[in-house]
N, C-alpha and C positions, 0 to 999 in steps of 0.2 A: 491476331498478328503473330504469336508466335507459331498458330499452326501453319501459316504462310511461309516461315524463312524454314520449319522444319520440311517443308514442299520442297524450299530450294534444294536443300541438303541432300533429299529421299531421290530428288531429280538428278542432281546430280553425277550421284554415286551408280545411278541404276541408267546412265547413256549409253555405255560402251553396251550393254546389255541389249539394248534396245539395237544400236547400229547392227551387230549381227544378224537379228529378229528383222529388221526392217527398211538395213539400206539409208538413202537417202531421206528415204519419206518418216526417218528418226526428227529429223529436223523440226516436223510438224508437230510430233508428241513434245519435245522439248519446249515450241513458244507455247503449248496450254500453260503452261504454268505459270509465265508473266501475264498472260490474257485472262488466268484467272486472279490475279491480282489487281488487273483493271478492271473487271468488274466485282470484283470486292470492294474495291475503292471507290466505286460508282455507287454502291447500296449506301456506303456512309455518307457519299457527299452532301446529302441534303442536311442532316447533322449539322457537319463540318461548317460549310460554309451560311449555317445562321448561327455559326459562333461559337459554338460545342465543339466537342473533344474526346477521343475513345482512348482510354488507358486501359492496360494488360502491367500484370505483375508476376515475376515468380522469385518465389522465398528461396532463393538456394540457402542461406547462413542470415537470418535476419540481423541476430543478436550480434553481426560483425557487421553488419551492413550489408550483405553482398546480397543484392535484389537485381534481377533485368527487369528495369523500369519500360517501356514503349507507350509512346503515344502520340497517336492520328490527329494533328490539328490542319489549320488551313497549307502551310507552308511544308509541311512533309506531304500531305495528300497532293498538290500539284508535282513534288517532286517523286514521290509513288509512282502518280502518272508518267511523268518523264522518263524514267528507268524502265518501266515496265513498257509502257506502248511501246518506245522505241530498241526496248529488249525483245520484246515479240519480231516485231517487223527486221530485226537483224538475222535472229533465229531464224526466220522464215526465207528471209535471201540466201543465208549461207547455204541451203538445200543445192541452188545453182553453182556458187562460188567454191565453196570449198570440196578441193577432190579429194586428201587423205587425211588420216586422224580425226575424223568428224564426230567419233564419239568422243574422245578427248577433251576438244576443242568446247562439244557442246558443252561437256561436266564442268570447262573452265568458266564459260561463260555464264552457266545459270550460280554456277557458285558464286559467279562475280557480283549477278543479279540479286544473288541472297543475300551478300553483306552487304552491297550498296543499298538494301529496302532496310536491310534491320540499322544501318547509317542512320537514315532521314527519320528514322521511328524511334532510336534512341532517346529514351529523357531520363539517362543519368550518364554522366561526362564520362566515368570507366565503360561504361558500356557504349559508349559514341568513339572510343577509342578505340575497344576490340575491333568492333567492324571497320573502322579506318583503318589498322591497320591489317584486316581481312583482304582488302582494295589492295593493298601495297602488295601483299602475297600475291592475290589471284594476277591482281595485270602486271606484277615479275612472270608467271607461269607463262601469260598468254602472252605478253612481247617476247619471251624466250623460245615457245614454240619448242622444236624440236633438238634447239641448239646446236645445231649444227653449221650455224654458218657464225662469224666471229662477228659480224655485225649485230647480229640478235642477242647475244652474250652479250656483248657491250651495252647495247641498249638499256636492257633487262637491268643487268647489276646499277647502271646509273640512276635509273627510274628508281630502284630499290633504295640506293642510297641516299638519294635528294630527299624523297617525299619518307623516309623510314627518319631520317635525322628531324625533318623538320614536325615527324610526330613525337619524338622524343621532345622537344622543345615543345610542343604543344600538349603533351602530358604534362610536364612540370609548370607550366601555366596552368590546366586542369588543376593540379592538387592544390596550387597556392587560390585560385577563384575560387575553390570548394570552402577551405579554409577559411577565406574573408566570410564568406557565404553562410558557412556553417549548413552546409547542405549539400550536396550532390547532384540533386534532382535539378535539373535544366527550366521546368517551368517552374518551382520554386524562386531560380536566381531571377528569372525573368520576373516574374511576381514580385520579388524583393530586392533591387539591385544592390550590390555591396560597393560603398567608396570606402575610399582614403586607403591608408594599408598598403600593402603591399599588389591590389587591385590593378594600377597600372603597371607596372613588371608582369603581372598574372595577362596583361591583357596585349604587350609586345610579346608574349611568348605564345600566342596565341594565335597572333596574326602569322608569327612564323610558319608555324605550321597551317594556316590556309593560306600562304602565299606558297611554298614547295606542291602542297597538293594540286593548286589550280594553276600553276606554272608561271607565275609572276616573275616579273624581272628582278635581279638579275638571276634566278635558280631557275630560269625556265628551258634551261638547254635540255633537258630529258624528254619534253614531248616529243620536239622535231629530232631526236635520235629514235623516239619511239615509232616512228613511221616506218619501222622496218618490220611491224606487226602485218598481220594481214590484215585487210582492208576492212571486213564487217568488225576487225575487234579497234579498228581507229574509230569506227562510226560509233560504237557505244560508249567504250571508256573516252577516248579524247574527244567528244564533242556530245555525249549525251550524261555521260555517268559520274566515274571517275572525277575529272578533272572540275566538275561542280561540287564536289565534296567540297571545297575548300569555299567555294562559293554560298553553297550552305549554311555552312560552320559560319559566316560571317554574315550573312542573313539571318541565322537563327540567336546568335548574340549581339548585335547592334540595338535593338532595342534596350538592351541594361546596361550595355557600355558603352553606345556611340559620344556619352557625356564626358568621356572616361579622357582624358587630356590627351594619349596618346594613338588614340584610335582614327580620328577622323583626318589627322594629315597623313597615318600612315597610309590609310584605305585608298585617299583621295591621289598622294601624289604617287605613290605606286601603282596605283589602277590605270591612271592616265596616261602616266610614263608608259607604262607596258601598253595600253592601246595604241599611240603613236608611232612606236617604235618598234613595236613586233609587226605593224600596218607597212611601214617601211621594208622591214626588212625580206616582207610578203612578197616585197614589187619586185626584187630581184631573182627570187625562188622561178628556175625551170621547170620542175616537177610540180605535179599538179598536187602532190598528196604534201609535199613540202610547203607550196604555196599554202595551203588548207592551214596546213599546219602552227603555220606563223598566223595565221586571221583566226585562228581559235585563239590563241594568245592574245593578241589582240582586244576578240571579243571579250576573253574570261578577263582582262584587265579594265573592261567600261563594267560590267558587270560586278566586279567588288566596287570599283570606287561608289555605283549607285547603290548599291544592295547593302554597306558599309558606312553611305554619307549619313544615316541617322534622320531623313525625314519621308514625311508619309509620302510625298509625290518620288521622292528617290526610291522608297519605297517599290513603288507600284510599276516603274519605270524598268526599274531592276528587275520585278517578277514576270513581267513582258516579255521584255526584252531574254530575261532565261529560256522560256519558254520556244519566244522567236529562233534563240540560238542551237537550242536543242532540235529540232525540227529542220531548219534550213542543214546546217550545220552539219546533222545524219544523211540528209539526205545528199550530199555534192560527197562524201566520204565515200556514198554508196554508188554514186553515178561515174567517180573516178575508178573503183572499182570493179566496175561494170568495162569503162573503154580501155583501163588493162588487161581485161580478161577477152575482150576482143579483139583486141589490135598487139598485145603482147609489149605496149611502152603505155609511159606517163607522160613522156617528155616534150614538152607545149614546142618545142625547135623541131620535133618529128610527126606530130599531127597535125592533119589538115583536113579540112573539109568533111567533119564525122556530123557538122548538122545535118548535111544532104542526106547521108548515108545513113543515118540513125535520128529522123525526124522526133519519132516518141522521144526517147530519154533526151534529145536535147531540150524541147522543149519543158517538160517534167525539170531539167536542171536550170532552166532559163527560168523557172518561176519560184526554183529557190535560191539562185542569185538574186531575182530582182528582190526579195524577203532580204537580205542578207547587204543591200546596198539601202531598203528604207524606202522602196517605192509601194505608193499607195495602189493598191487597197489592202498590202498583206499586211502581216501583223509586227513585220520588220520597222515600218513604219510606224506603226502606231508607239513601239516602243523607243525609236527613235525622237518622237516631238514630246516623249514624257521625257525622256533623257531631256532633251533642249532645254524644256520648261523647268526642270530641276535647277538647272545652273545658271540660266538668264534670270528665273527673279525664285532663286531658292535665297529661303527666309533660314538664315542659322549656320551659314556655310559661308565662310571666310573669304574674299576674292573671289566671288563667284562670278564673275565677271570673266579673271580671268582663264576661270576653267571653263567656262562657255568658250571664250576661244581654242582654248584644247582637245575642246570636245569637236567640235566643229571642221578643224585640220584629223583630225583621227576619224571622222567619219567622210569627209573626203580622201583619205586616203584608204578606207576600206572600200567605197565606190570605185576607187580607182582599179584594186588590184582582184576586185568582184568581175570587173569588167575586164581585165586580165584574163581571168581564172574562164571566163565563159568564152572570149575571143580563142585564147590559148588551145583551149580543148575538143570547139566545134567550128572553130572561123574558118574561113581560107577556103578556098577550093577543093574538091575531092581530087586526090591523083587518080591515076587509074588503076594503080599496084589496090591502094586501099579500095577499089569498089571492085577489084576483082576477090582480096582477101578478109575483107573486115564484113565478117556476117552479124545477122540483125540480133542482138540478143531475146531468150523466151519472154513471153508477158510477164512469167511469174517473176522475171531476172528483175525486170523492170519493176514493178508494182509495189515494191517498198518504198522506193524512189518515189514514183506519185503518189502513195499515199503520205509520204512525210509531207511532199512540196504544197501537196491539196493541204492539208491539216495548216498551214502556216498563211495561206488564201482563207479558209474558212475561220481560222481563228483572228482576221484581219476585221472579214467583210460583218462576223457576228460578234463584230466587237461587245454587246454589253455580257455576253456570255462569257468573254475572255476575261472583263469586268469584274465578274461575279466570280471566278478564279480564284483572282489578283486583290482586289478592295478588300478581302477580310483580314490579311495580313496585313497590309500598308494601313490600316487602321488602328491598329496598334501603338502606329506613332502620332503624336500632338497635329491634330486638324493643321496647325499655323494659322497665317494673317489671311485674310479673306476666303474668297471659294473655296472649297477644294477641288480639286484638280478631279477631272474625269476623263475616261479614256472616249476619244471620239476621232473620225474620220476625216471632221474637219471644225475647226473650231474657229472659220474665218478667215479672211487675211491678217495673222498676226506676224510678231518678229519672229517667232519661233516657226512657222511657215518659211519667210524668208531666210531662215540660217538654214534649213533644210533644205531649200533650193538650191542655198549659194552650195552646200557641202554638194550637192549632184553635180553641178557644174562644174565646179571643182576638181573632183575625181573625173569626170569625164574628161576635161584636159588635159589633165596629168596622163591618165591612159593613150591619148590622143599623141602625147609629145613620147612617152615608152615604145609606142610602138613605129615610130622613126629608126630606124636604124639601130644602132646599138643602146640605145635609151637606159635601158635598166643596167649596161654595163659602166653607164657613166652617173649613177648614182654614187653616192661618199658611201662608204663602206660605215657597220658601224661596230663595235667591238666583238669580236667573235668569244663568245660565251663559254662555247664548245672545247676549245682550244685551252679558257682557262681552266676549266672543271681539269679539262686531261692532264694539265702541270699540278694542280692542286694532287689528282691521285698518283701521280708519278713522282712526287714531291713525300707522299704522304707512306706510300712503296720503298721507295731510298733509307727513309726514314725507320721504318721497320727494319728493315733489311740490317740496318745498321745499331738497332739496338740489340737485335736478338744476333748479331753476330759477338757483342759483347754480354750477353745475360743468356743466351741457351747454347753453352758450349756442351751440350748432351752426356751430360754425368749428370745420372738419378743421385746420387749421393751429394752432390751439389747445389742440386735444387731443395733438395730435400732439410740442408745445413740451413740453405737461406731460410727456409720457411719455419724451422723451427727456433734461428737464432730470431725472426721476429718476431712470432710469440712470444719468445722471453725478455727480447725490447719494450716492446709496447703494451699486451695485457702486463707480462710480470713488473717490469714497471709501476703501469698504474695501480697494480694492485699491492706492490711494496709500497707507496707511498699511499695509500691510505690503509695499510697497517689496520684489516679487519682481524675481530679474534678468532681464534680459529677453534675454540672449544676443547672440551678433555673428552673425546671419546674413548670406549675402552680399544683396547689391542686387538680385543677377539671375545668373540663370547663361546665358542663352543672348542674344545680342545684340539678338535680337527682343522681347523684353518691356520693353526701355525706352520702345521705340518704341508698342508696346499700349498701355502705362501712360501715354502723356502721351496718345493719343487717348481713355482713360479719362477722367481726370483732364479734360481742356479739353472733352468733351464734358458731364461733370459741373457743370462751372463755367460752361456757355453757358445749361444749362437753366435755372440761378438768372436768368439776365440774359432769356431769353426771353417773350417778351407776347402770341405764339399760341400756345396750344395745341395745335394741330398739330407746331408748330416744338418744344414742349416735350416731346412722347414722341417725336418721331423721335432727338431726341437722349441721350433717357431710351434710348433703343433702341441705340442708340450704342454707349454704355455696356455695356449687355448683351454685346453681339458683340463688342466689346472683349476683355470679358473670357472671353467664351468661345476667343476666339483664346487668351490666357494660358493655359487648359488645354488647346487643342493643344497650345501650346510644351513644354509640360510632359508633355507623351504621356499625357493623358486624355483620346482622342478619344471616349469613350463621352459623358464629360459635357459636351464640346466639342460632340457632335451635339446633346443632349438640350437643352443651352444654346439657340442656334443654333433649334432649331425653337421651345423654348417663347416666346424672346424673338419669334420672328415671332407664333407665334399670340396673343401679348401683343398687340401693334400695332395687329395686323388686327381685334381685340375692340374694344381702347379705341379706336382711331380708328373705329367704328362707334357706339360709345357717344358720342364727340364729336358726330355730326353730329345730337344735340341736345341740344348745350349750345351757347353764346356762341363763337366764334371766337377772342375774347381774352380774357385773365384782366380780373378787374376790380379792377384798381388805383387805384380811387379812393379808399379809408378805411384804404390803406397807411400807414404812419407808420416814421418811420428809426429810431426804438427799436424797433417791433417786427421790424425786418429786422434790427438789430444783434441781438438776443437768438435769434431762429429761427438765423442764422448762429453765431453763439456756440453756441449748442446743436448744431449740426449739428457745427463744427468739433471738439466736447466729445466728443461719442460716437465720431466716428472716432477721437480720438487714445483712450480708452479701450478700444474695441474693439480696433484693433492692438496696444497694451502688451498688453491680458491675452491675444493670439493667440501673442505673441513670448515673453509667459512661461507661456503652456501649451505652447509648442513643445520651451524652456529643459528645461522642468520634468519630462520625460519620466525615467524613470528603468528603467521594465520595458519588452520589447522590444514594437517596434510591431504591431500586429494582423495588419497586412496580410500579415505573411510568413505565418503562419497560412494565411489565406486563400487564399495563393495555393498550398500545400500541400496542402491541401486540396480543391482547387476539382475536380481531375481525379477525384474522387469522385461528383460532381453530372455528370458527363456533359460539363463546361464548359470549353470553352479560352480563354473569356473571363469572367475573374473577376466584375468586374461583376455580371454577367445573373446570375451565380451566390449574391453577394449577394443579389442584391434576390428571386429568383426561390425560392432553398433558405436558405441560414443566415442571412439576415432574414426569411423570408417572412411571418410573423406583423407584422413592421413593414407590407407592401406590403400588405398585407391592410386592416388598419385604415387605411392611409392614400387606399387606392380610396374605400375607405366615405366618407371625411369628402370627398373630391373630389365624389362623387356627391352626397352631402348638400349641400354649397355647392353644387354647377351649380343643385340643383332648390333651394334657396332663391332664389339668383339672381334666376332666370326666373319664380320667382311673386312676388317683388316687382317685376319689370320689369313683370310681365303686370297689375299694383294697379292702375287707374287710373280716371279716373270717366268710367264708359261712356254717363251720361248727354251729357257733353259731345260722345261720339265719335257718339249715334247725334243728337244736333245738325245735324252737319257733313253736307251734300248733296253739293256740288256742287266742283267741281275745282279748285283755286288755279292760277293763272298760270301758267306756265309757267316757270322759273326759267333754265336755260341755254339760252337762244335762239340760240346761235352754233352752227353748223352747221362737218362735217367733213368731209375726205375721203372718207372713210373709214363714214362712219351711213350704217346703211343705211338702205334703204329702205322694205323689206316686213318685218314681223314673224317669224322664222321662229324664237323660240325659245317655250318655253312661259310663260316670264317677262315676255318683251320689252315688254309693256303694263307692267311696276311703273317702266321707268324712259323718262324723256326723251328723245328721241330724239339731241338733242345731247351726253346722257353718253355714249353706247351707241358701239362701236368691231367693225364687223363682223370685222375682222383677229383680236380679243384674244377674240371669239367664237368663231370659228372652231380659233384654234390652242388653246383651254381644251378644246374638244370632242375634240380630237385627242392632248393632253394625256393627260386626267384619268385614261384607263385605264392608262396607263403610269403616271402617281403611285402608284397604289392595288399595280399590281404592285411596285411601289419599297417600298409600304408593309408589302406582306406577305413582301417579299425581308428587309426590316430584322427582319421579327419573328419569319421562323424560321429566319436566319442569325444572331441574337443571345449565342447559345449559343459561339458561336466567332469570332464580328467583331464590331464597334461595332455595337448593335440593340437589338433587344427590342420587347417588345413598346408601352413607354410610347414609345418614338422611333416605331414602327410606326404605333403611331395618333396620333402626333402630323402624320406626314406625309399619311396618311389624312383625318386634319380637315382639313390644308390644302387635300387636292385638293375635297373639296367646298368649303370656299372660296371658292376660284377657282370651282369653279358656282354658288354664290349672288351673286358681284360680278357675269358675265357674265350669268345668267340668272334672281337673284330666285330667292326661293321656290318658287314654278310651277318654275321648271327642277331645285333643291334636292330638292322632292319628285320628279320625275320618274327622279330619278338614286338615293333612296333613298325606298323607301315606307311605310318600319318607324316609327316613333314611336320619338324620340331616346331618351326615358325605360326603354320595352324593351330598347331594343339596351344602353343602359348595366345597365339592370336581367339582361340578361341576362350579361354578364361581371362583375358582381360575383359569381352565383347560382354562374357559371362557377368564380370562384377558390375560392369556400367551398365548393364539391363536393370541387374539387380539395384543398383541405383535412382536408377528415372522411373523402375515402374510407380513407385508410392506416387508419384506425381498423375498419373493417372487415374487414381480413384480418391483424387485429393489431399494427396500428402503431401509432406517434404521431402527430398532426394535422400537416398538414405537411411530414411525410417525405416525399420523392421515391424513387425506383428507375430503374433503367437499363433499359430495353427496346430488345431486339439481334432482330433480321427480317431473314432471309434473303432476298429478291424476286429471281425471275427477270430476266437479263439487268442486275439492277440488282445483285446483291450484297449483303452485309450491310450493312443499313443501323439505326443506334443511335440513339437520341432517348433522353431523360429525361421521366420524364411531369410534371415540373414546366413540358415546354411550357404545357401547358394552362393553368398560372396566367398565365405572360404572354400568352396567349391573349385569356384573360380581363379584363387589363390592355386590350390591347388595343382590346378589345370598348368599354368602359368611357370609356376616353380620347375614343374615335370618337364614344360614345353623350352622350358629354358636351359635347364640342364642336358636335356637330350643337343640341345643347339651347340650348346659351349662342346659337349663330345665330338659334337659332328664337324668344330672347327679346328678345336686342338689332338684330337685323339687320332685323327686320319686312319694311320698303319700304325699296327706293330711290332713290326721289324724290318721294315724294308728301307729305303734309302728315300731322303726328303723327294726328291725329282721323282718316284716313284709312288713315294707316297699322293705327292700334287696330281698324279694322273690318276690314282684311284678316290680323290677326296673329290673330283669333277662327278662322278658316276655313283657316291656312296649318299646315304640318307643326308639328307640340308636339313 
């Protein structure tokens, strides 16, 4: 299973790849990979459905819990099938339908396919969450498409927002079920169901989030805005994928909580409600894909209430009937699809007479409407007289009398606008415009379409196979009072025959009296959804707008006051009133650190007093190497380096970023209360921070970690503790912490890179000349490849020359630090700290021009490549049976060299390294531009200079 969703992943990434190589016929490579998931599911089935069960585990962090649990039972296996066949057969149409972006598209869609499988295969509640909310991401991407039109934007973010909130709510149900549970694992709860507690809370927050995902009323207005997708991605997410999550999620927890008090009226009157009434509001829809749209709601609304009522015939009803909806459902998505792309409308008031002129697909769509209205022999039916049977003599279900009536008016009214939906798109006479312009679509256009509508016929006519499905889940739940219910073609003259009848005739009327004249125009309207979602965010917009016009008046010194006077509100506070002791430590143990700590201290308290800028981070820098000297004194010369370079490359950024700002602060709208209170607050937090540092010191009572560590450390290959932290028994910390580095350099550099290009391509011609004083020293003739960015009177041919002579010995320094790390002060973040520097020093001597001559890779790769580097080096132990993570000792004999030992956790600080370099070279290439020329000048040389 997991080497299935890492298929999705590998497919993914590697489409765009493929469309250049191979055009349209990428399309065909993309469905192998849901086809080989139907037949992977096909090897288990016989397993499966005699009652077994296939588990996959992987230990990321056991000792914290964090396992991805999966496993193959009967009701993920049908829904495997669902996703995947009708993920193939989409894939395999869009070859005709879609003309641009097709590798894109596909990477969206099989990615979509990958977390919708690892969804249904989930069995632990964080890990059914990941992929749910995987679903959220991929169908934001694919409704937004190219975003270029403001209806797909719209779409996209609402979809985003309903079903992303309503997973919020349905995690914090997650943790409180886990909790009562005392377990995580999904077939555990199942196995052991949790009451009382907090269980019901855990169990409306629960529904929340599968009513948002599968578009229950009243949060269902994001499908029908979502119809602005293109057409193969309605047919998977809104009627095969997607919007079953939700339906799922309540499938696969009904058996442990349908008991649960507040489950079975939520499931029951909300499922109903939304099938009546989204059925209604179907019959006024002109659009064919609108119309659709509203009868998936509809559908996904009889489908929770059965799949949710808590018994085995509801049970069985619901897993039919899913299956019936997935099937008919993709395939009327794909037949609409097909007469827009033929005729260039949807619009049921501008077509007429496409049965003549497109016999095939109407018929192929006429036999999954008739599926989809309940007529015998398809499999529409079958799950329609289980639904019946459920509610006329369902045993355990409160008024079920009167939900047989509700059921009954919702399936006459899906007949009804079935028969809409099929008159609308191929009734009426051909004109002659369309039999001269509406050409016959390819076989292969078509043949998704009958392979879906045939699949909903065969899975009707071979009902005990559909049986065999369905029965291993619905048994799960308590037999009840007599027979149990079996799926059959015909079980007699019963009432439930006759309710099935009356619902056809029913809907056949009602379509009969619609199609009179203005019919559907004289329908009662019924509350527009849409309209309120739009006041809720323009309500929720105002709202902001008007808080941050009072709390972000854009003074860093402002914010900065807030944030530190409440620390000293609320931790100092709490930590004055519980009055910990805070211990007698000494002042100092070695003679040296008084002396650090007053050039601390007086360098801290010059910066307050200083009016350049300049003058203010050289001594903010001060500060730094101050204190890095302190952890010399103290023999932590690791952090003593790492101090020590980062405090440089601190410097050398901001004082790059200075030379475009003002030379001096602007102290004009100073005021002596706001310097008494920034002071006050500054003086607040240090003395808070030191009390709670003296009584976490006090406070210790178990022995400190580090002897651990250093016990250990000769295990990692390491005789320098350090490297060994960060490189083995944190490395999960240095991992995520690359990543967020990476993440800020490249936010960084695209807001430097923001700026209005109209004003840069303004600017012709050369400003002034700014340091006209001339030197010993300037040379004469241009002789680097930069030497044109800067003035001649900046330029120092001495600091030129020995940087050249330099730089290669930095870089040896840099790689000496980073695979002597393992046994001296190094590594590889000190490696490529020293590494940045030495380019550097070639961007001050010789500009960009010289920066790129000395490295030719694109900063973004080289960092993108030692992240790529450290997560290799992560997942490969998983490969020959590790944990993520793990390192090993590798011992090589070499001639005349001897045994020589490494640990392969080099390669994470390797990797570090890479990264560090890749980063810094970034932050140059955003804030360094020029140096000396004028910002509009500099903007047109930073388009054209290393990224």
């Amino acid at each position: 299973m997991l080497v299935l969703l890492a298929a999705h992943a590998v497919a993914a990434v590697s489409m765009p790849w493929w469309e250049k190589r191979l055009g349209r016929a990428m399309w065909a490579v993309a469905a192998l990979v849901p086809l080989a998931v139907v037949v992977w599911a096909a090897t288990r089935a016989p397993r499966v459905l005699d009652g077994g069960a296939y588990e996959e585990s992987l230990y990321w962090a056991p000792s914290l819990g964090l396992t991805v649990d999966l496993r193959l039972d009967a009701l993920s296996l049908l829904m495997v099938w669902v996703v995947a066949g009708v993920g193939a057969l989409v894939l395999l149409y869009c070859r005709y339908y879609v003309e641009r972006d097709a590798g894109s598209l596909a990477a969206l869609l099989l990615a979509f396919a990958g977390a919708m499988t690892g969804l249904v295969l989930a069995d632990n509640l964080f890990v059914l969450y990941v992929f749910w909310e995987l679903t959220t991401v991929a169908s934001f991407l694919l409704i937004a498409g190219r975003g270029a039109r403001v209806e797909e934007r719209r779409a996209a973010r609402q979809a985003l927002l309903v079903t992303a909130a309503g997973g919020l709510a349905m995690l914090l149900g997650f943790i409180v079920l886990g909790q009562e549970a005392g377990t995580y694992r999904v077939s555990e709860i199942l196995a052991d169901p949790p009451r009382g507690g907090a269980v019901p809370a855990a169990v409306v927050l629960v529904l929340v989030g599968a009513f948002t995902k599968s578009a229950q009323m009243p949060v269902h207005g994001w499908l029908p805005a979502a119809m602005v997708a293109p057409t193969p991605v309605s047919a998977f997410l809104h009627a095969a994928a997607m919007v079953k999550a939700g339906v799922y999620l309540v499938a696969r927890l009904a058996p442990a909580l349908a008991e649960v008090a507040p489950w079975r009226p939520m499931v029951l009157c909300v499922g109903l409600a939304t099938m009546v009434l989204a059925a209604w509001r179907a019959l006024r829809e002109t659009d064919l894909k609108m119309l659709l749209a509203y009868g998936t709601v509809s559908e996904l609304g009889l489908l929770t209430a059965l799949l949710g009522a808590g018994t085995r015939t509801a049970a069985l009803a619901g897993l039919v009937m899913l299956l019936a909806h997935a099937a008919f459902k993709s395939a009327l998505f794909l037949s609409v699809g097909i007469v827009d792309h033929q005729t260039g409308t949807r619009d049921i008031r501008e077509l007429s007479g496409l049965g003549r002129r497109l016999p095939v697909l109407f018929w192929v769509t006429a036999l999954a409407v008739a599926s989809m209205a309940g007529l015998p022999p398809l499999i529409g039916f079958l799950g329609k007289e289980a639904a019946l049977e459920t509610f006329l003599h369902g045993t355990g279900i409160a008024g079920h009398y009167q939900l047989t009536a509700v059921l009954v008016c919702g399936s006459a009214l899906t007949v009804a606008f079935a028969a809409r939906f099929l008159h609308g798109a191929f009734g009426g006479r051909p004109s002659r415009e369309a039999e001269r312009t509406v050409p016959s679509p390819a076989p292969g256009f078509v043949a998704p379409v009958a392979v879906l509508s045939a699949a909903g016929l065969v899975l009707g006519v071979a009902y005990p196979a559909t049986a065999a499905l369905t029965t291993v889940y619905a048994d799960a739940y308590p037999p009840g009072a007599g027979k149990p219910y079996t799926l059959s073609l015909w079980h007699g003259f019963t009432p439930v025959l006759g309710l099935s009848a009356l619902s056809l005739a029913a809907g056949v009327l009602i379509h009969a009296f619609l199609r009179r004249g203005t019919g559907p125009a004289r329908l009662p309207r019924l509350p527009d959804v849409q309209r309120a979602y739009d006041r809720v965010v323009e309500g929720v917009d105002r709202l902001a707008v008007t808080l941050t016009r009072h709390t972000q008046v854009g003074s860093l010194p402002v914010y900065l006051t807030v944030l530190l006077v409440t620390v000293i509100a609320v931790p100092g506070a709490a930590f004055a009133a519980a009055a910990p002791s805070l211990g007698s430590p000494p002042l100092w143990r070695y003679p040296l650190e008084p002396v650090l700590a007053v050039v601390a201290l007086a360098a801290a308290t010059a910066v307050v007093a200083a009016r350049h800028r300049l003058t203010a981070i050289l001594l903010a820098g001060a500060v730094g190497y101050a204190t890095a000297g302190l952890f010399l004194v103290r023999g932590a010369p690791d952090l003593a380096l790492t101090q020590f370079l980062v405090e440089t490359m601190t410097l050398v950024v901001v004082v790059l970023v200075l030379r475009r700002m003002p030379a001096r602060f602007d102290t004009g709208r100073r005021s002596v209360p706001g310097r008494v209170l920034r002071g006050a607050a500054a003086v607040g937090v240090g003395a808070v921070v030191t009390c709670f540092a003296l009584a976490a010191a006090s406070a210790r009572t178990a022995p400190v970690i580090s002897t651990e560590y250093l016990r250990r450390a000769e295990e990692t290959g390491a005789l320098n503790v350090v490297d060994a932290i960060i490189v083995d028994f944190r490395a999960l910390d240095t991992l995520g912490e690359i990543s967020v580095v990476l993440v800020a350099a490249v936010g960084v550099g695209s807001l430097v890179r923001f700026r209005d290009r109209g004003a840069v391509r303004a600017v012709d011609e050369e400003p002034p000349a700014r340091f006209p004083t001339t030197h010993w020293d300037e040379p004469r003739q241009t002789w680097l490849p930069g030497a044109g960015e800067r003035p001649g009177g900046e330029r120092s041919v001495l600091l030129e020359v020995a940087i050249r002579l330099l730089f290669p010995s930095i870089l040896v320094l840099s790689l000496f630090l980073l695979f002597s790390g393992h046994y001296r002060p190094g590594g590889g973040f000190s490696g490529g700290l020293v590494a940045g520097l030495a380019f550097v020093l070639r961007y001050l001597v010789g500009g960009q021009a010289d920066l790129g001559a000395a490295v030719r890779l694109r900063p973004v790769a080289i960092a993108g490549t030692g992240l790529v580097t450290a997560a290799v080096v992560a997942l490969v132990p998983l490969a020959v049976g590790g944990t993520p993570l793990d390192s090993d000792l590798v011992s090589w004999h070499l001639p005349l060299v001897g045994e020589v030992k490494w640990a392969t956790s080099l390669f994470l600080d390797v990797g570090v390294y890479l990264l560090v370099v890749g980063v810094v070279l970034k932050l140059l290439s955003a804030v360094g531009v020029t140096l000396g020329r004028s910002d509009a000048t500099a903007s047109r040389q930073e388009e054209g200079s290393t990224r």
